[in-house]
C-alpha positions as protocol buffer text, in pm:
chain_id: "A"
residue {
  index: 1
  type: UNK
  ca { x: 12548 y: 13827 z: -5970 }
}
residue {
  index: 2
  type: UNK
  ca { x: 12926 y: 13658 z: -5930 }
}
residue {
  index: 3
  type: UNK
  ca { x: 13056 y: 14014 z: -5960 }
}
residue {
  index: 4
  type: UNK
  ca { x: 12862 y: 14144 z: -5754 }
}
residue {
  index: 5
  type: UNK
  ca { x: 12926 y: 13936 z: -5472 }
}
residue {
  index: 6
  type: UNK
  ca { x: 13284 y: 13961 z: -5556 }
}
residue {
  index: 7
  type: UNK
  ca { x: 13229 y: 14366 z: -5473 }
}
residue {
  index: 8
  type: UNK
  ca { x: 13039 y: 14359 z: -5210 }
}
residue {
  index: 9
  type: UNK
  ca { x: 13317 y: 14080 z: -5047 }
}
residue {
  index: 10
  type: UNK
  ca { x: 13562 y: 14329 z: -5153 }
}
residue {
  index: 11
  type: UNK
  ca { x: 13392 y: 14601 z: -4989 }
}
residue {
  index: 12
  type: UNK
  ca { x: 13348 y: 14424 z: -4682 }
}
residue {
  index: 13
  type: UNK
  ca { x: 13720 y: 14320 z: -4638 }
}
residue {
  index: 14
  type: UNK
  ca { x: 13850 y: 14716 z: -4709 }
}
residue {
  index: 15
  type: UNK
  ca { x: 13580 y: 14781 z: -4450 }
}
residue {
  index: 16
  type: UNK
  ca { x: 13784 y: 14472 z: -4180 }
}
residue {
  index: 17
  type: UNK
  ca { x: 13415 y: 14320 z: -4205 }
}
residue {
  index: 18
  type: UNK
  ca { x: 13566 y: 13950 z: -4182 }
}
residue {
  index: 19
  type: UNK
  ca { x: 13289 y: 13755 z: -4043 }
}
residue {
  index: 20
  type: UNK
  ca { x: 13075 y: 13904 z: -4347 }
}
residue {
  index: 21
  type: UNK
  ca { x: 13284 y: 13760 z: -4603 }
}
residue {
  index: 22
  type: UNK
  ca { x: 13239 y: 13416 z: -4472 }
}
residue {
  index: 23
  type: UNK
  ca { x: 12872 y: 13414 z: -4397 }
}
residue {
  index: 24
  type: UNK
  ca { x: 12710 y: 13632 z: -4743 }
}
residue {
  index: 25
  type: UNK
  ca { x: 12612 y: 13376 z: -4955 }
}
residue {
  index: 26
  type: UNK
  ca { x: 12507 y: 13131 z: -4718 }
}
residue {
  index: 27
  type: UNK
  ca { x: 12285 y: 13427 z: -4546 }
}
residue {
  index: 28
  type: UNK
  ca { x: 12180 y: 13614 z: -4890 }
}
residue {
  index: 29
  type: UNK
  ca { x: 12069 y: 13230 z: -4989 }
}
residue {
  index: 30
  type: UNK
  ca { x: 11840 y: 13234 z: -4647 }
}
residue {
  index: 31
  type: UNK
  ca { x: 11714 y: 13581 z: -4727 }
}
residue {
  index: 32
  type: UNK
  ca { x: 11586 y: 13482 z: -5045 }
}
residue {
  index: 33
  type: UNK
  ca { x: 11425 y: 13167 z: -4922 }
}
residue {
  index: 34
  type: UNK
  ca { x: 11249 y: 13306 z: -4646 }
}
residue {
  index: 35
  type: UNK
  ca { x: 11232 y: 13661 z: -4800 }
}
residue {
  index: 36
  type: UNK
  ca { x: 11359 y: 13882 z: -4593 }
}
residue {
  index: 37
  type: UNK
  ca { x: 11319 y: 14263 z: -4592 }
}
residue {
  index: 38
  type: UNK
  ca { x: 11642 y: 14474 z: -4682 }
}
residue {
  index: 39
  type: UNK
  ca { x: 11633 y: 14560 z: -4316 }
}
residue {
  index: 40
  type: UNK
  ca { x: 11584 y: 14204 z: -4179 }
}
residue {
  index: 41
  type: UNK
  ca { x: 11900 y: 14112 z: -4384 }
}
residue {
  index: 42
  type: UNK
  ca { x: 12079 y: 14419 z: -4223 }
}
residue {
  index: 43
  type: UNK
  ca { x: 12008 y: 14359 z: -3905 }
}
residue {
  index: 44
  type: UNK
  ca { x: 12135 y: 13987 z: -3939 }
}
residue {
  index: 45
  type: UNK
  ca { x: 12441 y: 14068 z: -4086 }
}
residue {
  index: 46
  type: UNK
  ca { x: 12512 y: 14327 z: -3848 }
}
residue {
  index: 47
  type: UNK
  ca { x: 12443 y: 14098 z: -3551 }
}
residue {
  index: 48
  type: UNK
  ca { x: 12698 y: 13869 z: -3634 }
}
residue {
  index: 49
  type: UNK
  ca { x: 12937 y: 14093 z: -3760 }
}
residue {
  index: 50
  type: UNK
  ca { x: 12923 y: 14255 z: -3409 }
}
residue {
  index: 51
  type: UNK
  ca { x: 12949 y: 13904 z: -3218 }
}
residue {
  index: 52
  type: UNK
  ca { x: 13201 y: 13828 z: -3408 }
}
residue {
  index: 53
  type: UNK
  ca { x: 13366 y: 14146 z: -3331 }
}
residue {
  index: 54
  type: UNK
  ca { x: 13302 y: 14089 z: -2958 }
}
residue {
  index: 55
  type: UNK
  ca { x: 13465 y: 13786 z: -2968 }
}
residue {
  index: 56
  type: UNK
  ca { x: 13781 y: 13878 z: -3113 }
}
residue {
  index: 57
  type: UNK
  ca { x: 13837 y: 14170 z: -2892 }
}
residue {
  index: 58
  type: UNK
  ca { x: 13749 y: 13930 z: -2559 }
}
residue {
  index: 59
  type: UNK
  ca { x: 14007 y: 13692 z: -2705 }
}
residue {
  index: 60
  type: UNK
  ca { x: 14281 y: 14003 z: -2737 }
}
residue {
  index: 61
  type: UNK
  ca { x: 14192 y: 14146 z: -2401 }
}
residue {
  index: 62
  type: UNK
  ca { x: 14203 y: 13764 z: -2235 }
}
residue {
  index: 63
  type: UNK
  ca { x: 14522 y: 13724 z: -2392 }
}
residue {
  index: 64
  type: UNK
  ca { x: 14629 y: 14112 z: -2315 }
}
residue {
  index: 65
  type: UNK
  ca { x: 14512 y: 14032 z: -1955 }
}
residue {
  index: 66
  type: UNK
  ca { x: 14799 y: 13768 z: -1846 }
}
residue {
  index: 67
  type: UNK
  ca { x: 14543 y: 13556 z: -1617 }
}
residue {
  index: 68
  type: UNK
  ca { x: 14795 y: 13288 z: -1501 }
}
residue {
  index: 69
  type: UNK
  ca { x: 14499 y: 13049 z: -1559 }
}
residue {
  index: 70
  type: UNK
  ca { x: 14100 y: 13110 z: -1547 }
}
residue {
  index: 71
  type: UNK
  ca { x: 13891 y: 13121 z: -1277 }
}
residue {
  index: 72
  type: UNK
  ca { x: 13516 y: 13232 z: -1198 }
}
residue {
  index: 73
  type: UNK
  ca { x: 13308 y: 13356 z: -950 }
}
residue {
  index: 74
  type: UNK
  ca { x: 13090 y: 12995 z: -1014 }
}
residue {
  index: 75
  type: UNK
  ca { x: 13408 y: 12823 z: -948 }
}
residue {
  index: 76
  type: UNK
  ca { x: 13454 y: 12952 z: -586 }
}
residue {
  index: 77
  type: UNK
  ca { x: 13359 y: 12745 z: -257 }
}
residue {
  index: 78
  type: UNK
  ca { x: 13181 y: 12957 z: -56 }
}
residue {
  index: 79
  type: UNK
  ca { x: 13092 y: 12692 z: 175 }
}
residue {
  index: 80
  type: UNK
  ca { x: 13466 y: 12615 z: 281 }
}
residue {
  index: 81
  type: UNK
  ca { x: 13521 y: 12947 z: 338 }
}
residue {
  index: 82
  type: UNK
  ca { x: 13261 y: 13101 z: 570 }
}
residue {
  index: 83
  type: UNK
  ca { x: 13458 y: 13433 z: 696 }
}
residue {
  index: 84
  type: UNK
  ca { x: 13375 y: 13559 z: 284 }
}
residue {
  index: 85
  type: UNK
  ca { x: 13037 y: 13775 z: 259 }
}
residue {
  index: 86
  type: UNK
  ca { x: 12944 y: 13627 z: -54 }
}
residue {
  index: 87
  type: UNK
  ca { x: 12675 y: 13896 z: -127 }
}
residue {
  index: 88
  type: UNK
  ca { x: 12998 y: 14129 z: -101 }
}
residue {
  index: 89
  type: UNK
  ca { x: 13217 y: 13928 z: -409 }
}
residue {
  index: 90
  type: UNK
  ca { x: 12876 y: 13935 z: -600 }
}
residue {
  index: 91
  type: UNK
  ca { x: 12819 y: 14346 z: -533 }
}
residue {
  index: 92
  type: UNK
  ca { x: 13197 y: 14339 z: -675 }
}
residue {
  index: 93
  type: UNK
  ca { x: 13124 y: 14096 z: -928 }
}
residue {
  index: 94
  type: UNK
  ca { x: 12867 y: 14389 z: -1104 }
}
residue {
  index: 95
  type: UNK
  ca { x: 13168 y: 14566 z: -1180 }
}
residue {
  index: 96
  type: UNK
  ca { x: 13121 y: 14942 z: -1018 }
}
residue {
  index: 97
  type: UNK
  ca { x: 13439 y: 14931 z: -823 }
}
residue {
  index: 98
  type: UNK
  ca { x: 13578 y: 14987 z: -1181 }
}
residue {
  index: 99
  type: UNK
  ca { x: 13356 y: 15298 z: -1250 }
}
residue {
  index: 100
  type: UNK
  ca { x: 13399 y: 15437 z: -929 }
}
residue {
  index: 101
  type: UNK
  ca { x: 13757 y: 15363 z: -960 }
}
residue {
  index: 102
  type: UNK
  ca { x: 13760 y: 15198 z: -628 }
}
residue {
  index: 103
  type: UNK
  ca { x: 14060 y: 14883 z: -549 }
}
residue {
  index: 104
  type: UNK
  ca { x: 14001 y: 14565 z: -374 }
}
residue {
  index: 105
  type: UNK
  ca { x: 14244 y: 14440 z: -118 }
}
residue {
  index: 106
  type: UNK
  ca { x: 14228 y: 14083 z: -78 }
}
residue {
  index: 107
  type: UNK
  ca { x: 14370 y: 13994 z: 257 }
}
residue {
  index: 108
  type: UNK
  ca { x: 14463 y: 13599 z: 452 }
}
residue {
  index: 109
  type: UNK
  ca { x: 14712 y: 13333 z: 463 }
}
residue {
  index: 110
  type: UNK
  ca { x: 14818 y: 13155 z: 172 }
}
residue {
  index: 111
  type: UNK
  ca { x: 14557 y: 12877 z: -29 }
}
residue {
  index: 112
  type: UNK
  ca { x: 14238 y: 13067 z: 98 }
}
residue {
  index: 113
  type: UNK
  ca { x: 14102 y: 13189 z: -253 }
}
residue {
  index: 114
  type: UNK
  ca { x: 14267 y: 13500 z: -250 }
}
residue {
  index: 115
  type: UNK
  ca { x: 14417 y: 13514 z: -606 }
}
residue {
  index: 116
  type: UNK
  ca { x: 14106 y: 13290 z: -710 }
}
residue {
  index: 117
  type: UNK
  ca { x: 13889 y: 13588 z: -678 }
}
residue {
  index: 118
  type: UNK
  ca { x: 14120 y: 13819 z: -758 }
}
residue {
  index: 119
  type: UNK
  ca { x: 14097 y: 13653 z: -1178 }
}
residue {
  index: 120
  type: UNK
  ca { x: 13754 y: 13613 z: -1153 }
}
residue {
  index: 121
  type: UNK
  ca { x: 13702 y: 13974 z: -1109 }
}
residue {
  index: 122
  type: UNK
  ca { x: 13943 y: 14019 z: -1369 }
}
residue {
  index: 123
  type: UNK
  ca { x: 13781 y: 13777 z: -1616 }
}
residue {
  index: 124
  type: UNK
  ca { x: 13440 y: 13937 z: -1545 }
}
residue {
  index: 125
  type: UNK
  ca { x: 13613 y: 14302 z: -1593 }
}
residue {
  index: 126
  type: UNK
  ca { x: 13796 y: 14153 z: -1954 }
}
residue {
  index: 127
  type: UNK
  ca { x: 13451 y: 14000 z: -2060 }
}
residue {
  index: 128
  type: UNK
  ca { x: 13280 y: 14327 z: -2011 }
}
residue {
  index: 129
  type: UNK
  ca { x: 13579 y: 14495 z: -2254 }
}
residue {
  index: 130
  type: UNK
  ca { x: 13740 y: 14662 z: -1929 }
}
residue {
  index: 131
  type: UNK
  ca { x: 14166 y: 14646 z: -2050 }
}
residue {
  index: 132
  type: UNK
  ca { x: 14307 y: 14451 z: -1750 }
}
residue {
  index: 133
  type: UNK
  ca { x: 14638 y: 14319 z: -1633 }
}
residue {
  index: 134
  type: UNK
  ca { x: 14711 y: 14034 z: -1400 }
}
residue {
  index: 135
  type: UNK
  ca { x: 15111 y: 14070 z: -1237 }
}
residue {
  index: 136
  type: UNK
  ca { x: 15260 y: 13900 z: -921 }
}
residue {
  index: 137
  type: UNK
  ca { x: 15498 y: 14177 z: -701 }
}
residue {
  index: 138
  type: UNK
  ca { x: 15762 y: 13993 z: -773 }
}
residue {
  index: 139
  type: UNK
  ca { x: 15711 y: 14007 z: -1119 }
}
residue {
  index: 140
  type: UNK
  ca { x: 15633 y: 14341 z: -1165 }
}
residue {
  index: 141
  type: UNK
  ca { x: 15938 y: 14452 z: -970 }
}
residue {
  index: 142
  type: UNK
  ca { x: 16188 y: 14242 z: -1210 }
}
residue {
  index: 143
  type: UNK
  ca { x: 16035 y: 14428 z: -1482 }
}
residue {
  index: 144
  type: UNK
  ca { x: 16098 y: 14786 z: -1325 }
}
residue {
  index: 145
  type: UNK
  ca { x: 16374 y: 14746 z: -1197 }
}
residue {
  index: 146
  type: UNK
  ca { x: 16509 y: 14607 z: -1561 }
}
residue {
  index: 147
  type: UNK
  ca { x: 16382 y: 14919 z: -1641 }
}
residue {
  index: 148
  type: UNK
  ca { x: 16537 y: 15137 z: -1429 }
}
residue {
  index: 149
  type: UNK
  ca { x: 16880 y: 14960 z: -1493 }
}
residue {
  index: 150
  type: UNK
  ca { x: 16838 y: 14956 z: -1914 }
}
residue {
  index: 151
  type: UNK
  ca { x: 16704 y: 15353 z: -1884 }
}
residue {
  index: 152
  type: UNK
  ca { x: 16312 y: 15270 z: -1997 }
}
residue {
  index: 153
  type: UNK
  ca { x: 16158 y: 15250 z: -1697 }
}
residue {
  index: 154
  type: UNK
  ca { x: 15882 y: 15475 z: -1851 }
}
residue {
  index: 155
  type: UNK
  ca { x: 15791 y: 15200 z: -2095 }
}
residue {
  index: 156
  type: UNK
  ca { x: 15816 y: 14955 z: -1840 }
}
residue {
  index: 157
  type: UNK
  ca { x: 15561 y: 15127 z: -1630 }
}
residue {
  index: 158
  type: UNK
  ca { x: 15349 y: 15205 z: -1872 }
}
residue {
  index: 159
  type: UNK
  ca { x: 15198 y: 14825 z: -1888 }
}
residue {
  index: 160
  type: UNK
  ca { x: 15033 y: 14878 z: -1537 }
}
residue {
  index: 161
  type: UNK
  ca { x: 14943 y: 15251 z: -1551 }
}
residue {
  index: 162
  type: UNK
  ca { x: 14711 y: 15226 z: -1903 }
}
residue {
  index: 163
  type: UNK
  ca { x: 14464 y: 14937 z: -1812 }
}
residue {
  index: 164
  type: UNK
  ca { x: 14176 y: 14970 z: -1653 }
}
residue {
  index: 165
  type: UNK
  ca { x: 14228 y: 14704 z: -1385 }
}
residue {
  index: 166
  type: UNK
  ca { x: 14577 y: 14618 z: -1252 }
}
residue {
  index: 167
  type: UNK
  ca { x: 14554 y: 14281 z: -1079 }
}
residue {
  index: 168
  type: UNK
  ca { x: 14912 y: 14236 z: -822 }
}
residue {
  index: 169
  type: UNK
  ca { x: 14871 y: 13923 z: -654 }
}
residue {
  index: 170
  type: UNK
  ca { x: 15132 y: 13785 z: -326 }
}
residue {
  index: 171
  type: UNK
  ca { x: 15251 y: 14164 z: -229 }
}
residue {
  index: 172
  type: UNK
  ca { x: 15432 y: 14058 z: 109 }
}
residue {
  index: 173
  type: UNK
  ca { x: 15522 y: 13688 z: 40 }
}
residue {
  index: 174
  type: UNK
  ca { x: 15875 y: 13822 z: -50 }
}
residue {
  index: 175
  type: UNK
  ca { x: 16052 y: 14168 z: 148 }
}
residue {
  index: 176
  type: UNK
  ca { x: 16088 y: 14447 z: -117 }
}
residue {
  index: 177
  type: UNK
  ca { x: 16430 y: 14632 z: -85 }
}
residue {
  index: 178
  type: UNK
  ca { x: 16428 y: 15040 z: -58 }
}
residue {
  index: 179
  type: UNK
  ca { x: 16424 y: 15041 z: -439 }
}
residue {
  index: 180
  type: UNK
  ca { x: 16152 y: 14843 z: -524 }
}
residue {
  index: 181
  type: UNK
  ca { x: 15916 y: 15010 z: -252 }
}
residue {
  index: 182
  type: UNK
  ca { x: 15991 y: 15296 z: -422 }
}
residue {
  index: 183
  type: UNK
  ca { x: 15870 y: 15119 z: -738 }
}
residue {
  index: 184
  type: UNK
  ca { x: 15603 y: 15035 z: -613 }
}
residue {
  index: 185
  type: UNK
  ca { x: 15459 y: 15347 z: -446 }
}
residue {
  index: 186
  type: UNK
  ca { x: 15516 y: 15519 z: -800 }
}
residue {
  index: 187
  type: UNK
  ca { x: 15276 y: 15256 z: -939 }
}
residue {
  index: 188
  type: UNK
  ca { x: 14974 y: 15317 z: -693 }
}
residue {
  index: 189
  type: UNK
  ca { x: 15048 y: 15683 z: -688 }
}
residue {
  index: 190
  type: UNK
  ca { x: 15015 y: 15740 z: -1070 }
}
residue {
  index: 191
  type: UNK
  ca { x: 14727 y: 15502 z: -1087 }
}
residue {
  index: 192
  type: UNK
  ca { x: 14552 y: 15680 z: -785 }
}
residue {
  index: 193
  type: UNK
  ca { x: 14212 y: 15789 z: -889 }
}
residue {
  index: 194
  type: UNK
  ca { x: 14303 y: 15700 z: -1268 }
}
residue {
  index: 195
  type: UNK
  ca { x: 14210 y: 15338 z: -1235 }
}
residue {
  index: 196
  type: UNK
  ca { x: 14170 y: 15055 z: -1025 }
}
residue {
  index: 197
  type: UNK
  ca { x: 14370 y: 14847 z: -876 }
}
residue {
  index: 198
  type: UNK
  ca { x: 14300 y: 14435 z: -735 }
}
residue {
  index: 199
  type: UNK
  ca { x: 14572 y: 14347 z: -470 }
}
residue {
  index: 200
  type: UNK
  ca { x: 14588 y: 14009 z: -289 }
}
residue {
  index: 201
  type: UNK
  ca { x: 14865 y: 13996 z: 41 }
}
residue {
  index: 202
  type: UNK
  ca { x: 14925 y: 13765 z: 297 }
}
residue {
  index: 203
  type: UNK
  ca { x: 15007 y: 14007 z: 538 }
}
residue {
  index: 204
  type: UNK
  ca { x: 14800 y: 14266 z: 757 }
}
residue {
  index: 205
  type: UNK
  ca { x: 14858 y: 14625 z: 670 }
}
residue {
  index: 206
  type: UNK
  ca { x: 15001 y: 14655 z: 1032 }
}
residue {
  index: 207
  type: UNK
  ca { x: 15321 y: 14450 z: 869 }
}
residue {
  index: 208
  type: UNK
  ca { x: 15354 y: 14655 z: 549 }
}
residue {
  index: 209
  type: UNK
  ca { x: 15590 y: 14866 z: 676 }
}
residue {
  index: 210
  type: UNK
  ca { x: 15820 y: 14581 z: 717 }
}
residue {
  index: 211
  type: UNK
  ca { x: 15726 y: 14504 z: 337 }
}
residue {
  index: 212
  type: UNK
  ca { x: 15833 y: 14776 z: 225 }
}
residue {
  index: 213
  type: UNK
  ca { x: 16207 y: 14768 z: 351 }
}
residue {
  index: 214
  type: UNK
  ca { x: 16078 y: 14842 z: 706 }
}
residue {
  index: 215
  type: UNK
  ca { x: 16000 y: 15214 z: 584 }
}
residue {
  index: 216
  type: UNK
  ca { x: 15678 y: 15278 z: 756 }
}
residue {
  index: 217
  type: UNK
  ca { x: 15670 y: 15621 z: 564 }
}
residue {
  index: 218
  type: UNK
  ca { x: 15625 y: 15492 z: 231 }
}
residue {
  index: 219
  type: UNK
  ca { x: 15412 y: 15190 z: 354 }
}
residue {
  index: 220
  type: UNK
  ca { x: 15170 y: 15447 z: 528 }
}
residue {
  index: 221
  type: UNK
  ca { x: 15163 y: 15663 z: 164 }
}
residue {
  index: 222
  type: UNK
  ca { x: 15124 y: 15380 z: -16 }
}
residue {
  index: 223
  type: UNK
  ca { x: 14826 y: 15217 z: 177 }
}
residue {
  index: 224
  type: UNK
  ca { x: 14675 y: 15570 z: 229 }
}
residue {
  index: 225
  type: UNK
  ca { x: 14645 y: 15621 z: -166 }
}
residue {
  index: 226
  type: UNK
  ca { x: 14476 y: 15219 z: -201 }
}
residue {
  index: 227
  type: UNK
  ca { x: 14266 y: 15227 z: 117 }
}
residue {
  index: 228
  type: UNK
  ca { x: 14090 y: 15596 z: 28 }
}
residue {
  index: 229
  type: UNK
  ca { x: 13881 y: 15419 z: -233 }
}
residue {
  index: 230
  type: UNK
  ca { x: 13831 y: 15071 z: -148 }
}
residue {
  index: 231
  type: UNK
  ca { x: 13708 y: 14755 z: -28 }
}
residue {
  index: 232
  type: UNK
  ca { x: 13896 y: 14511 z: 241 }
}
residue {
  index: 233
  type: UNK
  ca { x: 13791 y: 14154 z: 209 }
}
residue {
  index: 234
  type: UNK
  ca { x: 14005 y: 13917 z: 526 }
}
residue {
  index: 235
  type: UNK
  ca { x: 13985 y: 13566 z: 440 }
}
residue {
  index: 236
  type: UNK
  ca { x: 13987 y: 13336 z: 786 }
}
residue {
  index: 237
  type: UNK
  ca { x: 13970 y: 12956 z: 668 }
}
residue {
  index: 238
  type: UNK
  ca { x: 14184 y: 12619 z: 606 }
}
residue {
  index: 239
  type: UNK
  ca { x: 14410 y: 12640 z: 263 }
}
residue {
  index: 240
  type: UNK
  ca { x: 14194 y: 12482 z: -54 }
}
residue {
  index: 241
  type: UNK
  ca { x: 14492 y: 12273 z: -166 }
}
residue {
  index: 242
  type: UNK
  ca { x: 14537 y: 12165 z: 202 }
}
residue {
  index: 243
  type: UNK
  ca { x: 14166 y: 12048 z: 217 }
}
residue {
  index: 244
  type: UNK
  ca { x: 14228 y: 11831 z: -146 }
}
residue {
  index: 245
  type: UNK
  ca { x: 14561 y: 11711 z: 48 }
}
residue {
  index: 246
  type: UNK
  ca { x: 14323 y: 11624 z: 320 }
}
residue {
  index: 247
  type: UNK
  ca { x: 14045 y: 11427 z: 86 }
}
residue {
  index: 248
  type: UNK
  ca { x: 14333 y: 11235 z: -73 }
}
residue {
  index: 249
  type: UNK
  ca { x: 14452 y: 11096 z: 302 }
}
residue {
  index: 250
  type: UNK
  ca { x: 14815 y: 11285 z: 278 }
}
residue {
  index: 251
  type: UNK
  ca { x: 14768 y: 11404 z: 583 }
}
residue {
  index: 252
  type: UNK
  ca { x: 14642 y: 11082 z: 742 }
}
residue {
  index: 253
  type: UNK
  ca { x: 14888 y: 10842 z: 600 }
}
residue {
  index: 254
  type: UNK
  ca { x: 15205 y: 11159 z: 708 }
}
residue {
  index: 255
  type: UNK
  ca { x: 15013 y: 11094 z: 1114 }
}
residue {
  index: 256
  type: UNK
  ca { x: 14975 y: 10749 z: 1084 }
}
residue {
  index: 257
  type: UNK
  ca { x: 15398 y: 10737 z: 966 }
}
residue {
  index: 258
  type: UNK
  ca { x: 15489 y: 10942 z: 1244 }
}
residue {
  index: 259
  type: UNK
  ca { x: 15278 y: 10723 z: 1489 }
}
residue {
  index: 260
  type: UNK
  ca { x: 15473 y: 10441 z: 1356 }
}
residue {
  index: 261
  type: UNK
  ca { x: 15813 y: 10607 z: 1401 }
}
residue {
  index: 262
  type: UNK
  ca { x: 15708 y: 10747 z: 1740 }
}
């Protein structure tokens, strides 16, 4: 019987079975107590064998992914901001943007939740096995234009062109030069209608042009190729790190200072 374990563990590691190897002779032991059909012991060996798989290839694609840190859908306030149609972030939450191949622009001044939802969508879209990537502008744009300047820009772009989802949070908080807008409209061109894209921006699309280094002909190309497929979500509310700033009486004891100095 020793042997024969030994083979069947043998066969299961040639086979990448890994989860089998450790659980056999606990779960063969349980099958003969409780005496289990051949296809009762199947089925429970394949079951964990696949969660086991599941797990492993969340944990590569979570890891793949980039998230800065994690956030969910749970975790958001609603309540503090009231502009948000929460029955919209739940229709996006299902995850058809990604078959339809639609992008999300999430628009508003800075601290409102914008790159908040922006991972949670991720982290629902890498939970459901969808290959996503989570990138700032600014980041993105070192790596290009590395790229550009070391001759492997092709590499370089491939990262954000072969996922499913491409996450590029705080477009506008820094001025792109001619260059880099250039950069940039290659990305959402060659991902047009290939695969989705999440963007987060603190400015209106009436100010991309200056963006974009003030060329209102590649701003207009680039938001015409994101905007044919998508959804616009404008956050109006108080930053969430000014509201915690707020419960811990910063603000307060800064007034009650300047009254002092007044």
């Amino acid at each position: 019987m020793n042997l024969q374990m030994e083979r069947i563990e043998g066969y299961c590691k040639k086979l990448n079975l890994v989860k089998t190897t450790d659980v056999l002779d606990s779960l063969a032991e349980e099958a003969s107590k409780k005496e289990l059909s051949y296809t009762d012991f199947t089925e429970k060996l394949l079951e964990i064998e696949a969660t086991a798989a599941f797990e492993r290839c969340t944990k590569t694609l979570l890891k793949f992914a980039k998230f800065p840190y994690l956030k969910t859908i749970e975790d958001f306030d609603f309540s503090f901001q009231p502009s948000i149609d929460k029955k919209k972030i739940l229709e996006l939450a299902t995850l058809r943007f990604l078959d339809n191949g639609e992008n999300i622009i999430f628009l508003g001044p800075p601290g409102v939740g914008k790159t908040h939802l922006a991972i949670a969508l991720g982290l629902k879209a890498a939970l459901a096995s969808y290959r996503s990537y989570f990138t700032t502008a600014t980041d993105m744009m070192a790596r290009l234009r590395s790229g550009l300047l070391n001759g492997n820009l092709d590499n370089k772009m491939r990262v954000y062109l072969r996922v499913r989802l491409l996450i590029i949070d705080e477009v506008g908080y820094l001025p792109l030069s001619q260059e880099e807008a250039s950069l940039f409209f290659q990305v959402i061109s060659k991902r047009y209608e290939k695969g989705s894209v999440i963007l987060t921006s603190n400015k209106s699309f009436g100010e991309w042009a200056e963006i974009m280094a003030g060329d209102a002909t590649i701003a207009s190309a680039i938001l015409d190729r994101l905007l044919h497929h998508s959804t616009t979500v404008n956050i109006k509310g108080e930053s969430f790190r000014l509201k915690e700033k707020k419960k811990a009486g910063v603000f307060q004891d800064l007034k009650e200072r300047g009254d002092a100095n007044a």
